[in-house]
MARRO-159842 format. One record per residue (C-alpha): residue in one letter; chain; x negated, y, z negated. Coordinates in Angstrom, 1 decimal. Layout:
% residues N
> resn,chain,u,v,w
> A,A,X,Y,Z
...
//
This chain:
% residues 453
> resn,chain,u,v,w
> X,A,4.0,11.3,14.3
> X,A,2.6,8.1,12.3
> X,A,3.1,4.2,13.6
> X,A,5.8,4.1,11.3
> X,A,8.3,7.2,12.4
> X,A,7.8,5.6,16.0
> X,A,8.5,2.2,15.6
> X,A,11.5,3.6,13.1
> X,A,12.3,5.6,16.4
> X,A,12.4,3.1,18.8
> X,A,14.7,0.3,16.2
> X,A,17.1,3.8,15.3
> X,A,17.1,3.6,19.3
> X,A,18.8,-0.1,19.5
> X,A,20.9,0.7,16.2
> X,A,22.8,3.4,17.5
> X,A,22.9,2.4,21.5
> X,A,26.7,3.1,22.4
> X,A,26.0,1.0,25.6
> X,A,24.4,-2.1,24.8
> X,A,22.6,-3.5,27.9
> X,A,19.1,-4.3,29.4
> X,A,18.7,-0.5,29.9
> X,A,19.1,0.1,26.7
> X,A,16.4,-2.5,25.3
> X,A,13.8,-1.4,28.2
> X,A,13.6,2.1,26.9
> X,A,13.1,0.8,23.4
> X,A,10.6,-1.1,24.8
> X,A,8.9,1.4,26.4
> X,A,9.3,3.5,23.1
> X,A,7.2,0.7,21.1
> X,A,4.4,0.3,23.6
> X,A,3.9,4.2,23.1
> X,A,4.5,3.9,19.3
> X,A,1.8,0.9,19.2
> X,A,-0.8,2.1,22.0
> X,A,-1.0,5.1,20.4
> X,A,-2.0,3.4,16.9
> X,A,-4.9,1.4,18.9
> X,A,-3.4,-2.1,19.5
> X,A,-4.6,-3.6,22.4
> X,A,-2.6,-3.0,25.7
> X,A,-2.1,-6.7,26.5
> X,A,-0.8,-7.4,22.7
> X,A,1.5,-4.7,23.8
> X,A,2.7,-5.7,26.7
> X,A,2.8,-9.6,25.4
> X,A,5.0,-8.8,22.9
> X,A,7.2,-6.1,24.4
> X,A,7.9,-8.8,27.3
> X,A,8.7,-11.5,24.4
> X,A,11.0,-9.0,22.7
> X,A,12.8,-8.9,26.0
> X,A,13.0,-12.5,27.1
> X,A,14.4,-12.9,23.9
> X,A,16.7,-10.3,23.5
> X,A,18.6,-11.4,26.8
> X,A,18.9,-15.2,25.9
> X,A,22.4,-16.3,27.1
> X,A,23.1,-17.8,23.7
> X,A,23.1,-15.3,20.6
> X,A,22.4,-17.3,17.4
> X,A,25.7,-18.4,15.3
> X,A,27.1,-15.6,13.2
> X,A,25.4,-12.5,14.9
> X,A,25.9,-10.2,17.5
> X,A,23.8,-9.2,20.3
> X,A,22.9,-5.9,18.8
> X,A,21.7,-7.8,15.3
> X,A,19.8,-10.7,17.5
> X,A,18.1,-8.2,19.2
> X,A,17.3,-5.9,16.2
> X,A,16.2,-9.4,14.4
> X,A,14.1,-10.1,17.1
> X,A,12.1,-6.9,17.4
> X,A,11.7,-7.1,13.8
> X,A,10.5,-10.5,13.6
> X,A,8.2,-10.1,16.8
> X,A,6.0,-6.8,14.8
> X,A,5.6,-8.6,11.6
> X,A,4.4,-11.3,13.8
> X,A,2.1,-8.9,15.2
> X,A,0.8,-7.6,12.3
> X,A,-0.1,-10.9,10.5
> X,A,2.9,-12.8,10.6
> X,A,3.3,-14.9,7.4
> X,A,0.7,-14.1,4.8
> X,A,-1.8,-16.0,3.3
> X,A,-2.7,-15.4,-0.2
> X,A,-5.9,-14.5,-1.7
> X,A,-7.3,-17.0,-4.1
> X,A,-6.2,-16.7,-7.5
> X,A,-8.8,-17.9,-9.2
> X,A,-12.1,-17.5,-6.9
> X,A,-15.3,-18.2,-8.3
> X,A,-17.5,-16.0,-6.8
> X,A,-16.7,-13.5,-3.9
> X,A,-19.3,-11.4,-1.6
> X,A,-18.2,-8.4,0.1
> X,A,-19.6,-7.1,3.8
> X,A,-19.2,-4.8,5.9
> X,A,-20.4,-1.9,8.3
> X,A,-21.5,1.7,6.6
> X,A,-18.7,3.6,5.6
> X,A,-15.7,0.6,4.9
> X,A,-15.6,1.1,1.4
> X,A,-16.7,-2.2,0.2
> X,A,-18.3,-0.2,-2.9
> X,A,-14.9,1.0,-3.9
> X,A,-13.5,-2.2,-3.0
> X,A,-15.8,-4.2,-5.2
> X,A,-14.4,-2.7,-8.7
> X,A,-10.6,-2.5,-7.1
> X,A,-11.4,-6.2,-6.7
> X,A,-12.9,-6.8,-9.7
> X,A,-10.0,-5.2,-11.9
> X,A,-7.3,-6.4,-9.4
> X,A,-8.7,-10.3,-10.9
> X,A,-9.2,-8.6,-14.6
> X,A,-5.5,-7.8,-14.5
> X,A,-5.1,-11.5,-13.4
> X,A,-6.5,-12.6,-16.9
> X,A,-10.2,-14.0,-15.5
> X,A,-13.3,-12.4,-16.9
> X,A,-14.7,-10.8,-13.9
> X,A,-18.9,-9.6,-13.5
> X,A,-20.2,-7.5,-10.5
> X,A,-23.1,-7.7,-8.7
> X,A,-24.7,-4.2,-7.1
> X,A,-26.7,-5.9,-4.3
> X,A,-27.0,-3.2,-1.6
> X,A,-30.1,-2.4,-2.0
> X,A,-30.4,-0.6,1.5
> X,A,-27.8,2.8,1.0
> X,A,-29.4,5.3,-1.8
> X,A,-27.4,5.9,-5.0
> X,A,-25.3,2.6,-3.9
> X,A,-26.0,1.4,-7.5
> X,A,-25.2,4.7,-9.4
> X,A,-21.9,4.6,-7.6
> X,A,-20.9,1.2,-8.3
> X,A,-22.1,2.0,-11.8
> X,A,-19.8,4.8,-12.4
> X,A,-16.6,3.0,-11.2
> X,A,-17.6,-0.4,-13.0
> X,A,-17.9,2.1,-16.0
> X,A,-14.1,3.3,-15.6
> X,A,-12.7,0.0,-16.3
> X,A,-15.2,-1.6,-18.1
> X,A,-16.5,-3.7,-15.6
> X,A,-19.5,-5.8,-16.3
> X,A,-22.0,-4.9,-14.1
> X,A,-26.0,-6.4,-13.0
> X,A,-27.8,-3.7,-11.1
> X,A,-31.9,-3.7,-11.0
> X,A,-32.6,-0.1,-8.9
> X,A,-36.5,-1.1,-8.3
> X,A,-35.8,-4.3,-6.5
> X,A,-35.6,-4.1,-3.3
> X,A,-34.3,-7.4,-1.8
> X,A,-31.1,-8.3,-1.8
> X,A,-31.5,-11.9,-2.2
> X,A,-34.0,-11.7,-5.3
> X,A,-31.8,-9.1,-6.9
> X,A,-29.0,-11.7,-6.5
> X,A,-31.4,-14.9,-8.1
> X,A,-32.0,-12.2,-10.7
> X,A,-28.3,-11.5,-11.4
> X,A,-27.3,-15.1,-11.6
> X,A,-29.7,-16.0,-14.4
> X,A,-28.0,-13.2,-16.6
> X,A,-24.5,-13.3,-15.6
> X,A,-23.3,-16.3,-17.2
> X,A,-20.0,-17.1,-18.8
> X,A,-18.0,-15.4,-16.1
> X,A,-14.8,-17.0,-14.5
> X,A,-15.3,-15.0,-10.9
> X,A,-18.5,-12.9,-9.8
> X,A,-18.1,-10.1,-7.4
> X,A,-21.3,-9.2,-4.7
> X,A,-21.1,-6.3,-3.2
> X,A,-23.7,-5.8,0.1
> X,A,-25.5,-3.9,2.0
> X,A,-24.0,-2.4,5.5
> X,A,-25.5,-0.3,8.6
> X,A,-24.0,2.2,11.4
> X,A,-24.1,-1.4,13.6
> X,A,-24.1,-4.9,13.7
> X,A,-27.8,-5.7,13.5
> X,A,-30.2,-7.9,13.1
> X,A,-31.4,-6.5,9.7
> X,A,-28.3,-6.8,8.7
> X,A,-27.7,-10.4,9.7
> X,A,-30.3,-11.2,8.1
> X,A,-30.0,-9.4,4.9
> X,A,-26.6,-11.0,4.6
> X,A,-27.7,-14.5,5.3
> X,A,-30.1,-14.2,2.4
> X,A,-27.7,-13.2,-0.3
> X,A,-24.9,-15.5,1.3
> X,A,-27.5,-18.9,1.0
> X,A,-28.7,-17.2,-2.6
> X,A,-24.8,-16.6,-3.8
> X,A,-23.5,-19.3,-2.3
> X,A,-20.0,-17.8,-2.4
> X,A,-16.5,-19.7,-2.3
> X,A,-15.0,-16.9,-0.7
> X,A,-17.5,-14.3,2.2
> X,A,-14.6,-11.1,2.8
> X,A,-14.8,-8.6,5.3
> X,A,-14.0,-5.1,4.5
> X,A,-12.8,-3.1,7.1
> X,A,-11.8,0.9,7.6
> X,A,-8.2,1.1,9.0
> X,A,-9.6,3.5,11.3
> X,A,-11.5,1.1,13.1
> X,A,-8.4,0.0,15.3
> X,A,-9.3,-2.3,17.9
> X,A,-12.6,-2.8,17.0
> X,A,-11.3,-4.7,13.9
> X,A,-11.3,-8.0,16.1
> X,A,-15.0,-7.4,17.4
> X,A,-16.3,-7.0,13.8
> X,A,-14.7,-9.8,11.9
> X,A,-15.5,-12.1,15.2
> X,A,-19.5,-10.5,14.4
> X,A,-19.4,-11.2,10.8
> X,A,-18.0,-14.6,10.7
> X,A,-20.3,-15.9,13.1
> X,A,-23.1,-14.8,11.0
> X,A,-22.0,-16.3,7.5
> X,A,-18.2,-17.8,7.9
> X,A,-15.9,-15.0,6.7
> X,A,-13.0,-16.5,5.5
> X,A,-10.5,-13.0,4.6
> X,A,-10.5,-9.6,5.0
> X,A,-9.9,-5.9,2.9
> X,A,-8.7,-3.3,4.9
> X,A,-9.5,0.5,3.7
> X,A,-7.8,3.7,4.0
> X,A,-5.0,2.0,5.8
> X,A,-2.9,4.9,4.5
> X,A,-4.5,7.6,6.3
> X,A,-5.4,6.3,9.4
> X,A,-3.2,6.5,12.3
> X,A,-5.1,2.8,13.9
> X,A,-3.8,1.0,11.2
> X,A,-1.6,-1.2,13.0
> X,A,-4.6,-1.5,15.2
> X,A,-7.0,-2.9,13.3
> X,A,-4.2,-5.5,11.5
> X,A,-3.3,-6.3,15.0
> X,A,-6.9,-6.9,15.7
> X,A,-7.4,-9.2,12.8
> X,A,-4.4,-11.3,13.4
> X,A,-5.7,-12.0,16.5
> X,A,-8.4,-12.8,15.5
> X,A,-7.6,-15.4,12.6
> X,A,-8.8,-13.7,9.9
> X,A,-6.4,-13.5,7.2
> X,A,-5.7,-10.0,5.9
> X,A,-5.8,-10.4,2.5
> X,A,-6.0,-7.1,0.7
> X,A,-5.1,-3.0,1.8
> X,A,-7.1,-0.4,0.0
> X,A,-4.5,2.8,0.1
> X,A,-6.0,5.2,-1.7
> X,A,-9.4,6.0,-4.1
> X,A,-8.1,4.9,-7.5
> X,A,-9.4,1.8,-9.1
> X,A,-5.3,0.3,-8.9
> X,A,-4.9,1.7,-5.3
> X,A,-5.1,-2.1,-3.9
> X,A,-2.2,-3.7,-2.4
> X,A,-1.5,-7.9,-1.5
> X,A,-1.2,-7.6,2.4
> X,A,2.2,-8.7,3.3
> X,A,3.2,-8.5,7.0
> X,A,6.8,-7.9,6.5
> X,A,6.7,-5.4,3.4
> X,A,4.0,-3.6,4.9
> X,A,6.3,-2.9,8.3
> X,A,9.0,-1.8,6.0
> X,A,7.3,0.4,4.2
> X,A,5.6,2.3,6.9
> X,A,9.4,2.0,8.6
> X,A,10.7,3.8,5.7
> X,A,12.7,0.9,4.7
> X,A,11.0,0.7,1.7
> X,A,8.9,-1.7,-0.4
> X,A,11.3,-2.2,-3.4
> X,A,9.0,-5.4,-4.5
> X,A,5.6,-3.6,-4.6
> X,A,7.2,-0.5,-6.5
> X,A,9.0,-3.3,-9.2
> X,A,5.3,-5.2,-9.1
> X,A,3.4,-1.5,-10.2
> X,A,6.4,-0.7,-12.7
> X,A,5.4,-4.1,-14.2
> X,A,1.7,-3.2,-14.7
> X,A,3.1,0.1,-16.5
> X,A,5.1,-1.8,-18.9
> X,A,2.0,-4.0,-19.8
> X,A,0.3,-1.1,-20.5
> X,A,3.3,0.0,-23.0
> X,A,4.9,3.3,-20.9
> X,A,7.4,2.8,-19.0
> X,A,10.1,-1.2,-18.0
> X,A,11.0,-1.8,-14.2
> X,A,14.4,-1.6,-15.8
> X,A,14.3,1.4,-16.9
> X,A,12.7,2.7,-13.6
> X,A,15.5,1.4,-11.5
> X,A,18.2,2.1,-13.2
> X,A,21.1,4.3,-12.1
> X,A,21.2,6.3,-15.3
> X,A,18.4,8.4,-15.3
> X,A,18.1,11.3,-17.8
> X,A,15.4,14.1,-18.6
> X,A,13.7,11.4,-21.5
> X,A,13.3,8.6,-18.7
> X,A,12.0,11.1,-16.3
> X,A,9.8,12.2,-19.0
> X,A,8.3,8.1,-19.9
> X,A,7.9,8.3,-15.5
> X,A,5.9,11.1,-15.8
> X,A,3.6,9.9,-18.2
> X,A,3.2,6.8,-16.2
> X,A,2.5,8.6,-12.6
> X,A,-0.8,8.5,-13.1
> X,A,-0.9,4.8,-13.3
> X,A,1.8,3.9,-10.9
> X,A,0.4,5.9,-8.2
> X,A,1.5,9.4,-6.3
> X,A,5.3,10.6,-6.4
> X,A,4.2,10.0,-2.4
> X,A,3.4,6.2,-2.7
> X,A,6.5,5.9,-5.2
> X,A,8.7,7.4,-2.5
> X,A,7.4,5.4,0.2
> X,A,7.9,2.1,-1.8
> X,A,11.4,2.9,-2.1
> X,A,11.7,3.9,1.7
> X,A,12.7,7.8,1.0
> X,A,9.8,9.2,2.0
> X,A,11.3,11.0,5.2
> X,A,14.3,12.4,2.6
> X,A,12.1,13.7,-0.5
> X,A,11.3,17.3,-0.2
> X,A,7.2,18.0,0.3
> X,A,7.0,20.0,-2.3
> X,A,8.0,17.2,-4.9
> X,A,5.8,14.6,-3.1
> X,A,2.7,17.1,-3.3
> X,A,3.0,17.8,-7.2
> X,A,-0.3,18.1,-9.1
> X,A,-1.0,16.7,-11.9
> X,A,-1.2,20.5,-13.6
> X,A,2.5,20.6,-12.3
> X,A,3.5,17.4,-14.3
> X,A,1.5,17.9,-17.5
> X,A,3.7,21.7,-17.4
> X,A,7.0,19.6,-16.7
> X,A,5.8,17.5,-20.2
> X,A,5.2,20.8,-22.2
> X,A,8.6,22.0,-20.9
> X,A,10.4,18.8,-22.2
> X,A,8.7,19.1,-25.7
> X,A,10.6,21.8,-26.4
> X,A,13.7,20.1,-25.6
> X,A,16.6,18.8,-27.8
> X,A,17.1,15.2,-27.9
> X,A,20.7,15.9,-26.3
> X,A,19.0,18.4,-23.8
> X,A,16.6,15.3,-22.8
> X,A,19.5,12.9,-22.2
> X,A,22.3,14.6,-20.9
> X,A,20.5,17.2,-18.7
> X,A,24.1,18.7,-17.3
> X,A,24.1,20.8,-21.3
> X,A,21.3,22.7,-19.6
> X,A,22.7,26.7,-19.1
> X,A,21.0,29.7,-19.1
> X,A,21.1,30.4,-22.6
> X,A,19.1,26.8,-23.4
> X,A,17.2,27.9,-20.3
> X,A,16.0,30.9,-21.5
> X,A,14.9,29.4,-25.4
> X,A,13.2,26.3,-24.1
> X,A,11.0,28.9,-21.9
> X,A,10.2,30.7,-25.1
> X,A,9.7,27.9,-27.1
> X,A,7.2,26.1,-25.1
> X,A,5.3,29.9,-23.5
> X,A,6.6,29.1,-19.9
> X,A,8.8,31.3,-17.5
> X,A,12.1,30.7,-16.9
> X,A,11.5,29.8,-13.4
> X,A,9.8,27.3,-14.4
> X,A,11.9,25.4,-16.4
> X,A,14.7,25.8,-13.7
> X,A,11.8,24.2,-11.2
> X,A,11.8,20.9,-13.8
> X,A,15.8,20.9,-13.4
> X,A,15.4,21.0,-9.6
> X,A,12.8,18.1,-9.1
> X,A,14.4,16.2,-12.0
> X,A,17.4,16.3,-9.9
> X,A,15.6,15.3,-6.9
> X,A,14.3,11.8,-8.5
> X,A,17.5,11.2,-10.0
> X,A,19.0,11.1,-6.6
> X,A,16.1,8.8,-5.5
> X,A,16.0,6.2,-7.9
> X,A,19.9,6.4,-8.1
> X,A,20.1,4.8,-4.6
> X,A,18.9,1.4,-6.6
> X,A,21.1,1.2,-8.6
> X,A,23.4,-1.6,-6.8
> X,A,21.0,-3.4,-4.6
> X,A,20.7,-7.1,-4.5
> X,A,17.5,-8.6,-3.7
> X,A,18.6,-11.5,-2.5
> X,A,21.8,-9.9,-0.7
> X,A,18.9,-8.3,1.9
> X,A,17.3,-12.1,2.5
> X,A,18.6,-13.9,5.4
> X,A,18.8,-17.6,5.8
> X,A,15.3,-18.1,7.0
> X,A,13.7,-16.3,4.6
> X,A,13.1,-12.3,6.5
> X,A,15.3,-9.0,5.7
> X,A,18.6,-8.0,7.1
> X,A,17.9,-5.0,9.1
> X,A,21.2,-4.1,9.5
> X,A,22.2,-3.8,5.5
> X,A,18.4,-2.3,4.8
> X,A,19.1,0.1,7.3
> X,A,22.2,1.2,6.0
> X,A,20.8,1.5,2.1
> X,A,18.8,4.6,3.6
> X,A,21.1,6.7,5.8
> X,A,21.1,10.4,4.7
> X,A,24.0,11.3,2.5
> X,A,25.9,14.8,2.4
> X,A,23.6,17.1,-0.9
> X,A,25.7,18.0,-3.9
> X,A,25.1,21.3,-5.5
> X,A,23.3,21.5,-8.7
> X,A,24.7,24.8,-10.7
> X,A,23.4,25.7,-14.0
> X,A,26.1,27.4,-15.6
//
């Protein structure tokens, strides 16, 4: 079970608690320090907060206007986004010039052009750097993902120091608003390293030195960035892989801890797969509340890009020809998975919509080719005579077609769900989420029955 079924668990716990007592909150507590332990953050973390969660949870005096079930709900709440960053601090939006570091393995290579195209987006003319001259083929990779979004890019595969390379780079890089570094790492923190670092750092002279970190370093996060920023000042840090690791909360734990603003989460390999790190959407999300501003900030992108309008995403009317401009945008706004998860249905969407292949959707787009306009917009026309002539007319099976019906049905219901929420009805007074109305968005309805006459 992942960090954020557990902690769900253990909140579900207090929601639904007939008897409402200090019993009742112990076990929840004891439900989050297995839910947290387990994803690598620090026993005494653990026990610090679970202690403050308590304390506060039995004050004598509740808060105007709430109960003690919402104050202590509130509190819990408040007291994990706390632990996982608290308030965020945004990157810069127009840096000048940023190096990357890290250990072997991080994914500062990847990083570097999800950086470089994350400040592209952003408007700035962005160059990169390829100065790890230490790991083989570090160049030809960085090369190849530079080349998928026409990155600028200054390698030189014959020199061999990174701090020359770097002299070398600045001469013919000019013109640019923000140039990207990438560096060198090793299996440890060592003095080759250090020094390697310090060279390009004093060369570069960079406005902002980021860490880049593996989600599945847990723990350790804290002894890294505490490593690197005594060596040249690291002043953020880019965590990677943060969604398939279970030490994710861990390592953000770690770095809060720590001081070192968490500025970035790399969740996935595409060159778009980089999120803003935001304490209290991030909890949601992995919750399974949802992350309704993060799936409206990705449908944005898509409608710069011509395919597909946040309004037409959210909206409660959804036929086959909206389902069809979706499609065509998946590919740019992520996995059905990540969609789901932004809108906090994760747990509710059946597995085999969330593991679709792309073969799956471009047979869904042939299938809806040979579709009426009518058929396209009012899907309920759909019987088995209309079936059985789209099948012929497009060379599919029957079954197939009925499998498009079936998962169209599916996203309706999911994006339906949206349809009447208000933003600023979930806000609270000082600025965090009303569990209690969140909560109640996502509760499992009773399934209608689709029949194709």
């Amino acid at each position: 079970m992942a960090l954020g079924e557990k902690l769900r668990n253990a909140v579900e716990s207090l929601r639904k608690a007939t008897v409402f007592d200090k019993g009742a909150i112990k076990e929840a507590s004891k439900e989050l320090q297995r839910a947290l332990i387990s994803s690598d953050v620090e026993v005494k973390l653990v026990l610090d907060l679970t202690t403050h969660i308590e304390e506060e949870a039995m004050s004598e005096k509740l808060p105007k206007g709430l109960t003690r079930r919402e104050h202590v709900l509130k509190v819990t709440y408040d007291n994990l986004v706390e632990l996982l960053g608290g308030t965020a601090k945004k990157a810069p939006e127009k840096p000048k010039k940023i190096l990357l570091v890290g250990l072997f393995g991080a994914g500062k290579t990847t990083t570097v052009a999800k950086l470089a195209k994350y400040y592209i987006k952003r408007g700035m003319k962005v160059g990169v750097i390829a100065a790890d001259t230490y790991r083989p083929a570090a160049t030809e990779q960085l090369e190849q993902l530079c080349g998928k979004a026409k990155i600028p890019l200054f390698g030189d595969k014959k020199e061999k120091n990174a701090s020359k390379l770097v002299e070398k780079a600045l001469k013919k890089m000019k013109g640019f608003d923000l140039l990207i570094t990438d560096s060198a790492g090793r299996s440890g923190f060592d003095s080759g390293l250090v020094k390697e670092i310090k060279g390009i750092n004093k060369e570069f002279k960079p406005d902002e030195k980021w860490l880049v970190l593996g989600a599945d370093v847990g723990q350790l996060a804290k002894k890294q960035a505490k490593a690197f920023h005594e060596a040249i000042g690291v002043n953020g840090v880019i965590i990677t892989r943060i969604d398939g690791s279970a030490k994710g909360g861990g390592a953000l734990a770690a770095c809060a801890v720590s001081e070192a603003p968490v500025y970035f989460l790399g969740t996935g390999e595409k060159l778009d797969d980089l999120q803003e790190f935001d304490a209290q959407r991030y909890l949601s999300r992995i919750m399974g509340y949802g992350d309704l501003q993060a799936l409206l900030e990705k449908a944005k992108e898509v409608q710069e890009e011509g395919d597909l309008s946040p309004e037409e995403l959210m909206k409660g009317e959804f036929n086959l020809d909206t389902f069809y401009k979706q499609l065509k945008a998946t590919k740019k706004m992520g996995s059905l998975s990540k969609v789901s998860e932004m809108l906090g249905l994760k747990m509710q969407v059946p597995k085999e919509m969330l593991d679709m292949t792309e073969e799956k959707l471009d047979g869904f787009k042939i299938i809806m080719d040979s579709m009426t306009i009518q058929e396209k917009q009012q899907p309920n026309v759909l019987n088995r005579n209309r079936i059985l002539r789209i099948a012929k007319g497009c060379g599919k099976k029957e079954a197939d077609v009925r499998e498009l019906i079936k998962s169209f049905k599916q996203m309706a219901g999911m994006f339906k769900k949206f349809k009447n929420i208000d933003g600023k009805a979930l806000q609270k007074k000082d600025g965090g989420i009303d569990m209690q109305k969140l909560a109640g968005m996502f509760g499992k309805k009773k399934k209608k029955k689709f029949r194709i006459r």
